[in-house]
N, C-alpha and C positions, 0 to 999 in steps of 0.2 A: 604334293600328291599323297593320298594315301586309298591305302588297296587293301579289299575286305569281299569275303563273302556273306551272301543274303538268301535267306530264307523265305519264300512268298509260297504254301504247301498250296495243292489244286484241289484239294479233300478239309474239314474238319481232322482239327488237332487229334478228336480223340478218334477218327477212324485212322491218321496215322500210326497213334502209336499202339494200336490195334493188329497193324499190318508189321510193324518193327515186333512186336509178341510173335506174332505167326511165324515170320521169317527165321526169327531167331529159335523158334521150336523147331525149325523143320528144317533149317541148316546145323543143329545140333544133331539131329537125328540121322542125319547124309551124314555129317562128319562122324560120329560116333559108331555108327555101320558101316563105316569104310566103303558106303557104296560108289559103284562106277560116276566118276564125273562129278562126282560131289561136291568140290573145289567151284568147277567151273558153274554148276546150278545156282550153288548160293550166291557168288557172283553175280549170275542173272537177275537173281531174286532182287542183289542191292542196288542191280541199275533200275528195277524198275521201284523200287522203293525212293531212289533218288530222285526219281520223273515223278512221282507223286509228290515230293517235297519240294520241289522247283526251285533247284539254287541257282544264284545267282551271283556273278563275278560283278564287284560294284569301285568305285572309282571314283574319291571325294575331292572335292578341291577346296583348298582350307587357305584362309588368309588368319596369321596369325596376332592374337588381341594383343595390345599392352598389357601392363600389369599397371597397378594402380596405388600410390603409397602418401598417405594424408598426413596432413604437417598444418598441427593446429598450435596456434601463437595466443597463449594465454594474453589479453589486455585490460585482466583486472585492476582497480585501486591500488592492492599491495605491489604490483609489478612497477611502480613509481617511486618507491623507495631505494635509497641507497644507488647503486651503479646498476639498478636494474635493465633499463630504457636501454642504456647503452649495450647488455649484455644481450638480452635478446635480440635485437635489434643487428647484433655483430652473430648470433648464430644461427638467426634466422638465414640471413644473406649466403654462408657459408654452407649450411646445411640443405638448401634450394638449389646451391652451384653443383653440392655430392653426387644429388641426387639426379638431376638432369644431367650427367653426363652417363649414367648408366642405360645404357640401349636399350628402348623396349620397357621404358618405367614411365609412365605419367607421373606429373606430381598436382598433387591437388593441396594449394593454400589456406587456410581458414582462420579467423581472429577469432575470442571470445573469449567473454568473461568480460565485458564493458561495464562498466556500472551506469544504470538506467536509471539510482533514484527509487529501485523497486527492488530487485534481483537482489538477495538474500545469498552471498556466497559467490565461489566460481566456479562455472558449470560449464566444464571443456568439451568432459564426456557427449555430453547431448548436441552440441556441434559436429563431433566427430561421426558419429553418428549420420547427419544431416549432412556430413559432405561424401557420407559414404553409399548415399539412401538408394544410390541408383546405379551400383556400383554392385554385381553377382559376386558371390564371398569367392567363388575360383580364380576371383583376378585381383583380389585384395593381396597386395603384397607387405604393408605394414604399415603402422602410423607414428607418431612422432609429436609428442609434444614440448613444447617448449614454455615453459613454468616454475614459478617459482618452489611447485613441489603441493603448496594447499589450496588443495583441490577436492571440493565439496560434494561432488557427485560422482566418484569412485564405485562403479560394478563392486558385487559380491565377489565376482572371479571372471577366471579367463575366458569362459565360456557365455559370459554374459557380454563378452564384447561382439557378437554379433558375425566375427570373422576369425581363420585360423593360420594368425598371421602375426608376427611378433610386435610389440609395442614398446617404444622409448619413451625413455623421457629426460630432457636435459635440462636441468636446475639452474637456474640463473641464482646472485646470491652465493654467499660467501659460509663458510663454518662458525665462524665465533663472532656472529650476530647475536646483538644481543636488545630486548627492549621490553619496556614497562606499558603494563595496562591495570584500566577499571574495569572490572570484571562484575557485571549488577547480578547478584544470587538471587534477589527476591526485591519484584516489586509492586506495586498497588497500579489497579485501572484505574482505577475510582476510589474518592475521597470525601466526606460530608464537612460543608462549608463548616468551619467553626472547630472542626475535629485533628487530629493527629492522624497521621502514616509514616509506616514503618518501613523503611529503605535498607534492605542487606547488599551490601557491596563486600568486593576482596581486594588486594592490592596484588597482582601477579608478575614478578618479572622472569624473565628468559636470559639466559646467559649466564644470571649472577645468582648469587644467592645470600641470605642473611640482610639483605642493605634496608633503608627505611627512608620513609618518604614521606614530605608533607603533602595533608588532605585539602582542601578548602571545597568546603559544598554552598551553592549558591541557589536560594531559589528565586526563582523571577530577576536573575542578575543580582538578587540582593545577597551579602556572603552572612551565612547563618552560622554555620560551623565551620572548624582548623581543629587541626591535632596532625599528631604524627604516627603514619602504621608501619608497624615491622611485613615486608615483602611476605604473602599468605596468610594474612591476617584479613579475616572477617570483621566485618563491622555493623552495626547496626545505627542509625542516624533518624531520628523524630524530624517529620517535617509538618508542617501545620499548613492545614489546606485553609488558606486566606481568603480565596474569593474563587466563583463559580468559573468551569471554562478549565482551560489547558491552565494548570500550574508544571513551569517546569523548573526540571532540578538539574543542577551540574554537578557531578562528582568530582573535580579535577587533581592529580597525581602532579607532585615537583619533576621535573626530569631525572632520569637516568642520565648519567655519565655515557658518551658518545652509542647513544641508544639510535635505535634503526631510524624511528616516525615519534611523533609529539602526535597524532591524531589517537590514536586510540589510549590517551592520558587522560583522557574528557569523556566521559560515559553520561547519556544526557534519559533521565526519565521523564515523560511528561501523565500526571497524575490528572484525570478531568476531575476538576469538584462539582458534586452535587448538592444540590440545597436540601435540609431536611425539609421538615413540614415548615412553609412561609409563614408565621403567624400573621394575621392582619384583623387590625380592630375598624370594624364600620359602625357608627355612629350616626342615626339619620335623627334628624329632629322632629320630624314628625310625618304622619303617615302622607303618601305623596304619590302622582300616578307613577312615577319613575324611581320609586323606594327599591322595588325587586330586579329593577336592571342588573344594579352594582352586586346584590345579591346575588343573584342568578350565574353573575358574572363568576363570580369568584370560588362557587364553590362548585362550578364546573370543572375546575381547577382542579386533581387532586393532591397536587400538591403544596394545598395553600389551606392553613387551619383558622377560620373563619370564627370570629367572635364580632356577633351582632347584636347591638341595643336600638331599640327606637324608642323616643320620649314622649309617652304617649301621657302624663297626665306628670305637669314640675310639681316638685314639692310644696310649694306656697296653695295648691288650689287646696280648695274646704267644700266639700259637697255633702258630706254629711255622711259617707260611704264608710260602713265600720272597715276599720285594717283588717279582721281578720277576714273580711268576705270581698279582700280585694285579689285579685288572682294572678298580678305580675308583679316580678319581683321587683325589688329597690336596684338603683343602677349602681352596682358595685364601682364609684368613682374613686376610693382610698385605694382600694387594693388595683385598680386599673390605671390610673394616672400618678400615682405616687412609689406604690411596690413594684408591680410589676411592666413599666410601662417601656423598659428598655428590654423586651422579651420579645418585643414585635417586630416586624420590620416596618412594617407600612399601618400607620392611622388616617382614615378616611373621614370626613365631616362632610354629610350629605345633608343639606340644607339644613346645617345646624345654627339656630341661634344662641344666645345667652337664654336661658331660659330659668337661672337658680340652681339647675342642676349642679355646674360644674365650678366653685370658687375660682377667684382670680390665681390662687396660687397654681393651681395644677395648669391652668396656662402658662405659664411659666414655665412650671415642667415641659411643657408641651414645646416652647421654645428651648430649652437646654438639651432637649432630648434630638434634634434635630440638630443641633449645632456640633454635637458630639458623634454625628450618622443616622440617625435617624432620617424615618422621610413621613411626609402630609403629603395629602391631596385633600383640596377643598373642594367640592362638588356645588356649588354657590347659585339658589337664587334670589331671591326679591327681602331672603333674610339677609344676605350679604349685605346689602345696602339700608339695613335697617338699623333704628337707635342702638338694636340688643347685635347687632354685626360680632362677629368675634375678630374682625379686622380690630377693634375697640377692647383690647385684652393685648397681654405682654406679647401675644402671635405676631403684630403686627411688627415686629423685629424683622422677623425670616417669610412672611405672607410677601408675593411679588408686587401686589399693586392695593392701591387705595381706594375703596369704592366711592363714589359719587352718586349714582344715582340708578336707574333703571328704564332701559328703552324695550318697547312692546310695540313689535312691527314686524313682521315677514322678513328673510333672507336667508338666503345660500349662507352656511359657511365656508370661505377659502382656506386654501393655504397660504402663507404669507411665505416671502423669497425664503426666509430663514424654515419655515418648514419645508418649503422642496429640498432643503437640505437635511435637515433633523432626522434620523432614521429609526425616530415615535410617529412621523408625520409621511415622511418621503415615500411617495407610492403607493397610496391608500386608493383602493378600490374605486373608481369614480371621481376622481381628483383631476384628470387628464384634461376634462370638456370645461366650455364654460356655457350657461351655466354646470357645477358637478352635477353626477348623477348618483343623486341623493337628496333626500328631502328637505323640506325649511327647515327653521327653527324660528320660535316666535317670541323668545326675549334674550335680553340682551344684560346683563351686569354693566354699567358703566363704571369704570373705572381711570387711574391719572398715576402719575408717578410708577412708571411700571419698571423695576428692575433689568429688564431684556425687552428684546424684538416676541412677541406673540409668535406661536407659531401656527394658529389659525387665526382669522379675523370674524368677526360679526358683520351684524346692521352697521352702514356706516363707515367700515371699514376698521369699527373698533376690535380691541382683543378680546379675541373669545377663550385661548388656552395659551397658559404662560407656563414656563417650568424653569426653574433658578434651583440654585447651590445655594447653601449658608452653609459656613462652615464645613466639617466633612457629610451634611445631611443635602437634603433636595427636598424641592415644593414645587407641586403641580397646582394651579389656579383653575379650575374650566369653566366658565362664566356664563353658563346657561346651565339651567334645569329641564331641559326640553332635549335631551342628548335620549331619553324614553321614546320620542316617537321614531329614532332610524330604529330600534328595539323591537317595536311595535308594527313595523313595515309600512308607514304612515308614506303615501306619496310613493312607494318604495323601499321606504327604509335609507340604509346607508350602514357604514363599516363601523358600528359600533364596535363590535367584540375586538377587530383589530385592532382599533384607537384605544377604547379602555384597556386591553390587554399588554400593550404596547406601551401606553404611560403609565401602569401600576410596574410593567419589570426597569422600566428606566430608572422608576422611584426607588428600587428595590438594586439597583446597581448591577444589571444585568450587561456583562462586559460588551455582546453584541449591539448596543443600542447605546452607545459612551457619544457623544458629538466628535471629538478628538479622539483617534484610536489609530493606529499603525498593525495590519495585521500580516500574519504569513501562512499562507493553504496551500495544499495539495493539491493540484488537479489533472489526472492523468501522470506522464511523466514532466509537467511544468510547475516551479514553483511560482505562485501570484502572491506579488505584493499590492494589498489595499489598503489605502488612505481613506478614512473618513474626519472631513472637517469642515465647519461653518467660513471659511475664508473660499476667498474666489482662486486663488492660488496654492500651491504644496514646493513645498521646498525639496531640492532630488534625497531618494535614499541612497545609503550606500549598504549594500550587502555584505556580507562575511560568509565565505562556504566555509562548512566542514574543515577543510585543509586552511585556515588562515585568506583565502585569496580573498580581498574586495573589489567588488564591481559597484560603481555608480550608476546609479538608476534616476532616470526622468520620468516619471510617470503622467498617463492621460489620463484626461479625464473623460467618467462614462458617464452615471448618468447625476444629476446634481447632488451634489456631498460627495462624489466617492471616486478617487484616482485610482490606476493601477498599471501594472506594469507584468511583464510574464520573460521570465528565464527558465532554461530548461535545467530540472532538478536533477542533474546527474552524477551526484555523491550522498554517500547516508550517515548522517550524522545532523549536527545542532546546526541549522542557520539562522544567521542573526541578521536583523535590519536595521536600521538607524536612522534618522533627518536629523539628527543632534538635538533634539526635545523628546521623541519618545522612542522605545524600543520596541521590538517584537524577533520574540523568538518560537523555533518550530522544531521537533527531531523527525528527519525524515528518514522513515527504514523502519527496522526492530531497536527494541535497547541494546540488546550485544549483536551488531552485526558480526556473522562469522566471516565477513572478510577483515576486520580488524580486531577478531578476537586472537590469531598466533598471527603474525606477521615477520617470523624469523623461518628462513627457507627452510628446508628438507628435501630429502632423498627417499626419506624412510617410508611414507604413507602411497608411493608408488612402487616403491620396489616389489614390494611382494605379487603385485598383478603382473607388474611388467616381467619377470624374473617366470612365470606360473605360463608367460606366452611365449615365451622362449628369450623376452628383449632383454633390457636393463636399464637402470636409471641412477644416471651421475650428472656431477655438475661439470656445466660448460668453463668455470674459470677455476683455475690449477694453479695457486700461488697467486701471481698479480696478473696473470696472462690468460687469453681461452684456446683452451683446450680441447677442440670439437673432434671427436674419434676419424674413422676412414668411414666410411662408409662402403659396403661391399655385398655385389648382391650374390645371394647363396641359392640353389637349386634345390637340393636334397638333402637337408638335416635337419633337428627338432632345436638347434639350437644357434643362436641368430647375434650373440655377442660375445669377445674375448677383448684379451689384451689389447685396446688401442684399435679395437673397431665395432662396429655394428653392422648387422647384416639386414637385408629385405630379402623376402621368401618372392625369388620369380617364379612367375607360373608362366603353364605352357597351352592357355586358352585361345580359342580360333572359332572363326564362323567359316560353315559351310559355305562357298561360291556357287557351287557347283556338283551335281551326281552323276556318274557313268554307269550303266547298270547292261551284264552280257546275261543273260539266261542259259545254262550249258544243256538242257535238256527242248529247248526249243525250236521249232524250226529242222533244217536238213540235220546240226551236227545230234539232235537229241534222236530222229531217226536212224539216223547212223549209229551211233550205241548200241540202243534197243536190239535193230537187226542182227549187227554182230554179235551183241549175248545171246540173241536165240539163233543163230549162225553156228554159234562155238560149243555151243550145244546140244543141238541136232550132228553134230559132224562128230562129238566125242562120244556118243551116242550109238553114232552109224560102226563106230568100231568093232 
């Protein structure tokens, strides 16, 4: 119960205190004149002053709240190192037991700081917060965490904690921890294929000091550099961006002597390369309705530096025409197939014959250039099979197949099984139906002795486009000239731009489009493993997290050429994949995550809050033993820890049940007043 008087006035506020001015002038004036009865008038005055302001005797009924004290359990990455697991885990229990025995304290649990594979750090605060959300700060008795101490989302102060109410914190983690990291100072997003980047790292330990350590830096698993760094020593390290796509790098540190974690020893960047300008030489033999496809094609590209010749009159003709009133240049063939012809990446022959242009030598070039990396595509028609063929020149080393002759007849092109695999071919716009939806084609290259399975078919069933390796180079074959009318929207058209575009990056070693490849992505918080390969089966991978664990993986398969499997990413750092033929690695996170950038406990980076709220913060284990304080709830002081305890701030919050409300001027007993003040003053009056 609790008992209180209420005001509910029968007038406006300001003609009350209008009448409290009056009274008080005119009971100044009685008193100050000493006149008769004076005492007894002003009285009267305040009983009827008091009947104007209608008070009332009121009477609460109060059911009294809990108080409320939140107990968040750090469950980051670092809280797994050393005897952590066990220590939280032994003050959790203990410090849940403290607290529920004190009468009148709710206790509210909360985990956090999980690593999701995403979350950059450990973020307790923002839980605490979230288990306090609906909780009025009058009933906020204290919080309490239990952590290793780094903790990434620390308030400015005490007043940003949202409540005024003291805060702990008990350290799990021992004092003369000590451990070793890569520390990456400076590194590149991007890289231009062919070029250098510059990687600044440090070598940081904790604990020790003076010691040194070996380096091994590795890119693409391959080890490039070793040396040895004195502990704070910067380094700088050249790496050469080798090919397009995720290039990643390993910095990896020797161990420390009975160091905390081996995980943050391995700092992993991953560098994307980009291709400068693609050079590519197009060579068309002569003017053709389908000459401006491949054109067209490539220099919509802007990244691809396009040098085009067409042979519009060989050197042997004699027309009579003076040279200087000839208006196109000579086909610079020395300086294009002999100087500069490893400058390219990709040479195109669009229905090029023998024509005197181009000597047998620089064919040859043309085959050394390819066996050394380079790549061709022949664009092949009715010259393909002719006497002047360049199948008939040193080409025919590394060309996939041998022409024979030439069929002119209508037909669909397919995909052949090995193209519903290929991912130059797999999935092409209109490929689904039979027949496709896309237009004929009306000749056909015949060809025999073909290198590989086609990955389209012609009339017949014959190959229409072949693609082979020689050496570290590749060669595309497409065995129609008539690839102009999907171009042209002939019938409909069809998926030229994706097929051309698609076999000039294959040609050009474009990592997404490999037949044989093992990859690792992101997606959400899951990592996906995908297999792309020409076999009807994939052999299991086995996984590597961040921390050393391996998992064996069976992969399904989706849709033709491509397996996959999905574990959920939840560590940040290097994963690595394997089927014991090819690798693939991925860094999932930031480069220096700051959960494995300090990884040796503390005290120090919470005391100052916790200390500013009245709490404090020490570790739970004292020698080899834990040491969890009293726990003891305090009423009335600003300060909430001492020798071998901790307090929580109870409050003394309540909801209303219930009102009782007596009016003293109402009804018989308010005319009973009244009367008697103007009774008791008519009668001292009468004297």
């Amino acid at each position: 119960m609790q008992y209180g008087i209420a005001f509910t006035p029968l007038v406006p506020s300001l003609v009350l205190w209008l009448a409290v001015a009056a009274i008080a002038v005119i009971a100044a004036i009685l008193l100050l004149g000493r006149a008769r009865g004076a005492t007894i008038r002003v009285m009267a005055l305040v009983l009827i002053l008091l009947a104007l302001a209608n008070p009332s005797f009121t009477r609460e009924d109060r059911e009294p709240l809990s108080s409320v004290a939140a107990v968040v359990i750090d469950k980051s990455p670092s809280q797994s190192f050393g005897d952590r697991t066990r220590q939280t885990e032994n003050a959790k229990e203990a410090l849940v037991d403290g607290l529920k025995k004190i009468k009148g304290l709710e206790v509210r649990v909360v985990e956090a700081g999980q690593a999701d594979g995403e979350t950059d750090g450990t973020k307790l605060f923002g839980a605490l917060s979230s288990a306090l959300s609906d909780v009025p700060v009058d009933r906020v008795a204290g919080a309490f965490l239990v952590t290793d101490g780094r903790v990434h989302d620390i308030p400015a102060n005490a007043a940003a904690l949202g409540f005024q109410a003291p805060l702990h914190a008990l350290v799990t983690g021992r004092k003369d921890e000590r451990d070793r990291r890569i520390a990456i100072s400076a590194a590149p997003r991007f890289g231009i294929v062919g070029q250098t980047q510059t990687i600044t790292y440090r070598l940081d330990d904790q604990g020790v000091t003076g010691d040194r350590a070996k380096i091994v830096v590795r890119h693409d698993g391959e080890v490039i550099n070793e040396r040895t760094v004195l502990s704070g020593q910067t380094v700088n390290v050249e790496i050469n961006i080798k090919h397009a796509g995720p290039n990643i790098v390993e910095i990896e540190a020797s161990p420390l002597e009975n160091e905390l974690t081996l995980v943050n020893n391995r700092a992993v960047v991953a560098i994307d390369g980009v291709r400068d300008k693609l050079r590519v030489l197009l060579v068309s033999g002569e003017p053709h309705s389908g000459e401006r496809t491949w054109r067209n094609l490539l220099k919509s590209d802007a990244s691809v530096d396009l040098v085009h010749f067409t042979i519009l009159r060989p050197p042997e003709k004699q027309d009579g025409t003076p040279i200087n009133e000839l208006s196109l240049i000579a086909f610079p063939t020395r300086e294009l197939f002999q100087q500069h012809i490893n400058e390219f990446q990709l040479i195109i022959f669009d229905r090029y014959a023998r024509q005197g242009v181009l000597p047998i030598a620089y064919f040859d070039n043309i085959a050394r250039y390819v066996r050394s990396g380079g790549a061709v595509l022949v664009s092949a028609g009715p010259d393909y099979a002719s006497t002047t063929s360049i199948w008939r020149t040193p080409l025919d080393s590394v060309l996939p197949a041998e022409p024979v002759g030439v069929t002119e007849k209508p037909y669909y092109a397919h995909l052949s099984d090995a193209g519903k695999r290929h991912p130059v071919t797999r999935g092409l716009e209109g490929s689904g139906s039979e027949p496709p939806h896309w237009s004929r084609f009306f000749r056909t290259v015949d060809t025999r002795n073909a290198s590989g399975p086609p990955l389209m078919t012609g009339a017949d069933g014959k190959p229409l486009l072949l693609l082979s390796r020689f050496g570290e180079g590749r060669v595309a074959l497409l065995l129609t000239d008539h690839i102009w009318l999907w171009a042209r929207g002939y019938e409909g058209g069809g998926p030229h731009l994706d097929l051309l575009r698609r076999t000039s990056h294959w040609l050009m070693k474009q990592p997404d489009l490999d037949e044989e490849a093992l990859r690792l992505q992101v997606e959400g918080h899951d990592l996906v493993v995908l297999r792309q390969t020409m076999s009807d089966s994939v052999a299991p991978v086995t996984v590597t997290s961040p921390n050393g664990a391996n998992r064996q993986l069976t992969l399904s398969e989706g849709e033709p050429g491509t397996w996959r499997s999905t574990i959920p990413a939840n560590e940040l750092g290097l994963w690595q994949a394997t089927d014991g033929t090819l690798k693939a690695l991925i860094n999932v996170g930031p480069t220096n995550p700051k959960e494995f950038s300090e990884v040796t406990s503390t005290t120090e980076l919470l005391k100052p809050l916790a200390q500013a709220s009245g709490g404090d913060a020490r570790r739970v284990v004292d020698g080899s033993s834990i040491e969890l304080p009293r726990i003891v709830p305090v009423r009335s002081s600003g300060i909430f820890r001492g020798d071998g305890w901790m307090g929580v701030r109870m409050r003394d919050a309540s909801v209303v049940r219930g009102v009782g409300v007596l009016p003293l001027f109402a009804g018989l007993i308010g005319l009973l007043l009244l009367v008697g003040a103007f009774a008791a003053t008519w009668l001292r009056e009468g004297r």
